[in-house]
C-alpha distance (Angstrom), angle and dihedral (degrees) to the residues before:
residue distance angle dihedral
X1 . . .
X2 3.98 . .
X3 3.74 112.2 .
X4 3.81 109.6 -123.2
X5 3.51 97.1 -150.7
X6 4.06 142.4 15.3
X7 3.53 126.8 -153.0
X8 3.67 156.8 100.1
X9 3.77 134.1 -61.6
X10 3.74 108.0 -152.9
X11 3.92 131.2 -177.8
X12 3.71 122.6 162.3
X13 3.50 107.0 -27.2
X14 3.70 100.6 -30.1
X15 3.22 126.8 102.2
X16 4.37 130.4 -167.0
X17 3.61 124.7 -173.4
X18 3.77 115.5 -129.4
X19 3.93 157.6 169.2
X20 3.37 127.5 -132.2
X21 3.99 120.2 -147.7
X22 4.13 130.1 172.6
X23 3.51 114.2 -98.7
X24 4.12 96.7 -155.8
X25 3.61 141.0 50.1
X26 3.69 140.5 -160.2
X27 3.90 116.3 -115.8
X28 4.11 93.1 175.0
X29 3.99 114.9 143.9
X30 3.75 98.1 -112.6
X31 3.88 114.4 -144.5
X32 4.00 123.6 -165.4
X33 4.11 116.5 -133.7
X34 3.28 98.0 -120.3
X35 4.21 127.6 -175.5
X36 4.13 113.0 -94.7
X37 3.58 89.5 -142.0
X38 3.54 104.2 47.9
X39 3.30 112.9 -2.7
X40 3.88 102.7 -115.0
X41 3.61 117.1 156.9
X42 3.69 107.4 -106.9
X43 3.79 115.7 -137.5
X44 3.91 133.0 -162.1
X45 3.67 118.3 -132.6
X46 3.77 129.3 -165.7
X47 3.84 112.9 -116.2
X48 3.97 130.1 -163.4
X49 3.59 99.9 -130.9
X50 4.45 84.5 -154.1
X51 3.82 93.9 55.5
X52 3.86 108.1 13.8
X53 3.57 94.6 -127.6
X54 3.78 130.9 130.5
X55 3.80 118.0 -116.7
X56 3.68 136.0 -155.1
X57 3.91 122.9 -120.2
X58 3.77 84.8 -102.2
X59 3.47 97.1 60.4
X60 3.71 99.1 55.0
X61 3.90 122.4 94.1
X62 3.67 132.7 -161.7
X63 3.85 108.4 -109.6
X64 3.84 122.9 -175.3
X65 4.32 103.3 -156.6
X66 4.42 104.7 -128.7
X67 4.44 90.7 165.3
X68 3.54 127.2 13.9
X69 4.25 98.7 -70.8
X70 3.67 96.6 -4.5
X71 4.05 109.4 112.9
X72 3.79 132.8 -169.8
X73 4.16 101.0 -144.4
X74 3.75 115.2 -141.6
X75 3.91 119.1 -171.7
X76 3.54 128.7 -151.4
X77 4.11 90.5 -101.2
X78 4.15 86.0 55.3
X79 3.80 90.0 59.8
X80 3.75 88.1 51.5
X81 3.69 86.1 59.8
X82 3.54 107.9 62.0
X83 3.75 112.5 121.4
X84 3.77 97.8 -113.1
X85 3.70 128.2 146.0
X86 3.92 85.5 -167.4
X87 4.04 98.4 65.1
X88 3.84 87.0 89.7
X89 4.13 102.1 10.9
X90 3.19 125.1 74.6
X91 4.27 98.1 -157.0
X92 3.50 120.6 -159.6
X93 3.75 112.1 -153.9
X94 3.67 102.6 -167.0
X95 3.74 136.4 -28.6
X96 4.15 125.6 -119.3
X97 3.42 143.5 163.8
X98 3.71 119.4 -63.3
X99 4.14 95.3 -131.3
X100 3.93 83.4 68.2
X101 3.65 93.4 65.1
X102 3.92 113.6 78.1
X103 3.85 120.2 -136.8
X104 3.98 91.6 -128.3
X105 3.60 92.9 67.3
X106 4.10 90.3 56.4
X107 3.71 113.9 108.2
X108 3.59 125.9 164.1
X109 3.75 130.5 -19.9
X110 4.34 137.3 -133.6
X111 3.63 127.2 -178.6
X112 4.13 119.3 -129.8
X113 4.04 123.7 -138.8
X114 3.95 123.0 -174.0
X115 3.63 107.9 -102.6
X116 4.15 103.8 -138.0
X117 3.68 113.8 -63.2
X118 3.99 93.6 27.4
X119 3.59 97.6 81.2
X120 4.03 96.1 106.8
X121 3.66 98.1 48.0
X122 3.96 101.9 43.7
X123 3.65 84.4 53.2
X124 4.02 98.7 53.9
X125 4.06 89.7 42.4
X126 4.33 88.1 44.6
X127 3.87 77.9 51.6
X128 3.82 115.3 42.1
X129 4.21 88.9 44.5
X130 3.72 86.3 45.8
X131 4.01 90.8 47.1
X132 3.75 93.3 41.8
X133 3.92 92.8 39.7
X134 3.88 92.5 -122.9
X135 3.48 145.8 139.5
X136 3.86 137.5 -148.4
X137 4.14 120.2 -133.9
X138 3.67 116.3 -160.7
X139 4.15 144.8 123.7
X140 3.63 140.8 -81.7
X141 3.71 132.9 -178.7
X142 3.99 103.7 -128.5
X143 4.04 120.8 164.7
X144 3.37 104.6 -10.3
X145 4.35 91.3 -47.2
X146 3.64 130.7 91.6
X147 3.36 99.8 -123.3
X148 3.87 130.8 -146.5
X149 3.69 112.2 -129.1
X150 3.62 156.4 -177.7
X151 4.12 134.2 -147.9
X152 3.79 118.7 -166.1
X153 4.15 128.9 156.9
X154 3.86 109.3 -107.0
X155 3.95 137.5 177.6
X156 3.72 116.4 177.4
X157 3.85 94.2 174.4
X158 3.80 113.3 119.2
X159 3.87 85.8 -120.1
X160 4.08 91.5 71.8
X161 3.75 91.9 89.6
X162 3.43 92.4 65.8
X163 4.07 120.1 82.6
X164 3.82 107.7 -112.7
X165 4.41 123.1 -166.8
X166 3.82 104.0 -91.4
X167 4.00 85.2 -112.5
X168 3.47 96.2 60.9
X169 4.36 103.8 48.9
X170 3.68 114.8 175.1
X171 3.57 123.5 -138.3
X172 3.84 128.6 31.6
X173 4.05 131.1 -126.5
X174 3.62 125.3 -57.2
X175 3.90 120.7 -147.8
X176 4.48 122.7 -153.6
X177 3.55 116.7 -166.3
X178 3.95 100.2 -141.3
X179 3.90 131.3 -156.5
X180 3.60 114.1 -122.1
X181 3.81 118.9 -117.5
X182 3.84 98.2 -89.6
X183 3.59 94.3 47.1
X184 3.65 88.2 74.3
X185 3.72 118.3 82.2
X186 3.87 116.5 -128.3
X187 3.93 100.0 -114.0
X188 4.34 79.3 -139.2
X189 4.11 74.4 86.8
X190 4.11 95.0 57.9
X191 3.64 110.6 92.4
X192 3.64 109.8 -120.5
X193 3.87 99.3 12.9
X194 3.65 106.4 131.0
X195 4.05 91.9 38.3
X196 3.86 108.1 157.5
X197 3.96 119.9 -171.3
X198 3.63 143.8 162.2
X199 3.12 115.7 -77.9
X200 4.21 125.4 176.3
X201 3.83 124.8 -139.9
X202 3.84 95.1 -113.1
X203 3.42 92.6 66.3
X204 4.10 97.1 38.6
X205 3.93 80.2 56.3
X206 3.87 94.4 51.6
X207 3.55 97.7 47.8
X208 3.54 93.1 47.8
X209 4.38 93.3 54.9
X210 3.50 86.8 50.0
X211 3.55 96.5 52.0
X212 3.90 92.6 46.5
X213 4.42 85.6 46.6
X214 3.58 86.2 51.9
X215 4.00 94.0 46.0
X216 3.22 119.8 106.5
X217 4.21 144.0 130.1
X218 3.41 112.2 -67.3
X219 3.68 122.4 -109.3
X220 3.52 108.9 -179.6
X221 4.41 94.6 -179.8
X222 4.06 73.0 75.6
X223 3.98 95.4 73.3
X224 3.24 119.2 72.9
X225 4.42 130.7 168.4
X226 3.51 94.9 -89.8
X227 4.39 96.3 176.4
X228 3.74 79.3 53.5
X229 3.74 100.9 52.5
X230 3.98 83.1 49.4
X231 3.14 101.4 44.7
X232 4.19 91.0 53.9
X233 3.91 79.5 49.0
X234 4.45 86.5 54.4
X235 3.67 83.8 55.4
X236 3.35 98.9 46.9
X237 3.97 93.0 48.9
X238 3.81 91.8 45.4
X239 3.52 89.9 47.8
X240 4.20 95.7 54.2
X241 4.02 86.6 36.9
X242 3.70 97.1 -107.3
X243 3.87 130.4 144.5
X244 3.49 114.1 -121.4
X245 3.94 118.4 -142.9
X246 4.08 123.5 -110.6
X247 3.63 109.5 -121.4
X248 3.76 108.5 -122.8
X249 3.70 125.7 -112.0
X250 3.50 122.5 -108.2
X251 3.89 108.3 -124.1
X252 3.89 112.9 -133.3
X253 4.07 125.8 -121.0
X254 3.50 120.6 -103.9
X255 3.90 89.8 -119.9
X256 3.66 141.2 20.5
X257 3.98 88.0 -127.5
X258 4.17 85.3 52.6
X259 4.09 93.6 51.9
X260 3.61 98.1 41.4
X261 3.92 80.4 50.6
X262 3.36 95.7 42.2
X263 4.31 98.7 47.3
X264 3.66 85.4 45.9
X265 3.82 95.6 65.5
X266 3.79 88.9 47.7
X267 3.63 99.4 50.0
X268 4.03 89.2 49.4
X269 3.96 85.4 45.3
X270 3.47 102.5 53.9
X271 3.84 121.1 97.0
X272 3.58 112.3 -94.4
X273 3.95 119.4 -111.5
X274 3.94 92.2 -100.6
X275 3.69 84.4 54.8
X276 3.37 95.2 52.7
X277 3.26 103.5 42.1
């Protein structure tokens, strides 16, 4: 796998080489857009709207608008100019406890490595934030943005439940790409938001047994792309000439009262996992 970024972490004084790496992957069915008539591939080409002709990736320029049709031009090498300590550094600014950091403000995710020679000090700083439960906030320039970000220790491997010796730490150092604060939208903007109605203790009291039946540890191997998975079984049908079956639609209850009744007698029905299983 091709690192997608090289750098530095750096907190206080200390300093630990490093490469950075996504942590997630797209597994979307990809379809072409093809022509209904004769099923040529259609294509999107890049037009100057001042001459009408189509360009080649080489010919096109970054331009940042200051007047209507007047354009400061910045090249590749000007980005690499920018007076940023963060291009290679990745500076954490102070460390904090993970419950402070809201999950809207999550973004995307990398995974670190030592770089050669690092080895020893990613390991003590994947330790003392996984020993103290913390995690470190910082910056790093990433695609032509300074990006806001945050460092925490992480080990997703089934062996992490079991107690390892202190000089032998599983797992490695998981990066977030955060959105800054006014990159959130205030949910004062969502219509209906903040609704408030009346709502009796019967069904308070119903909702909350079926969330406790429904309640259990989370085992994520259990969720799987299920639209996927039928959509490679569409393909497949259309593909041997067969007609593939409309799922059915569930009909609604006549109240809210009768269908939290109604899904808490199947949840307390159905087999238990051992049974299954």
């Amino acid at each position: 796998m091709k690192a997608v970024w090289r750098g530095t972490i750096s907190f206080g004084l200390v300093s630990i080489p490093v490469k950075m790496y996504t942590a997630t992957t797209t597994k979307e069915i990809k379809f072409n857009m093809l022509h209904s008539r004769d099923g040529g591939k259609i294509h999107y080409r890049k037009i100057c709207e001042q001459c009408g002709n189509e360009v080649t990736k080489d010919e096109i320029v970054k331009g940042y608008e200051v007047s209507k049709n007047e354009y400061v031009i910045l090249s590749d090498e000007d980005f690499s100019k920018i007076p940023l300590k963060t291009v290679k550094n990745i500076e954490i600014n102070q460390f904090f406890d993970p419950v402070e950091l809201n999950i809207i403000y999550y973004n995307n995710f990398y995974y670190l490595s030592p770089e050669k020679g690092g080895e020893k000090a990613y390991c003590i700083l994947k330790e003392v934030m996984n020993s103290t439960n913390s995690m470190g906030i910082g910056k790093v320039a990433l695609r032509n943005r300074e990006r806001l970000i945050a460092l925490k220790s992480f080990d997703n491997s089934p062996s992490s439940a079991v107690e390892t010796p202190k000089s032998k730490i599983s797992g490695g150092l998981l990066l977030a790409q955060l959105h800054y604060i006014d990159e959130i939208r205030s949910p004062a903007e969502i219509p209906g938001w903040d609704v408030s109605v009346d709502v009796s203790e019967e069904e308070l009291e119903l909702a909350k047994q079926l969330l406790y039946a429904m309640k259990k540890p989370l085992r994520q191997e259990e969720y799987r792309d299920e639209y996927k998975e039928g959509l490679i079984k569409l393909i497949e049908a259309k593909m041997a000439g067969k007609e593939v079956s409309v799922v059915k639609e569930v009909k609604a209850a006549k109240s809210l009262v009768d269908a939290l009744k109604s899904s808490l007698a199947e949840v307390q029905g159905s087999p238990s996992r051992s049974q299954r299983e």
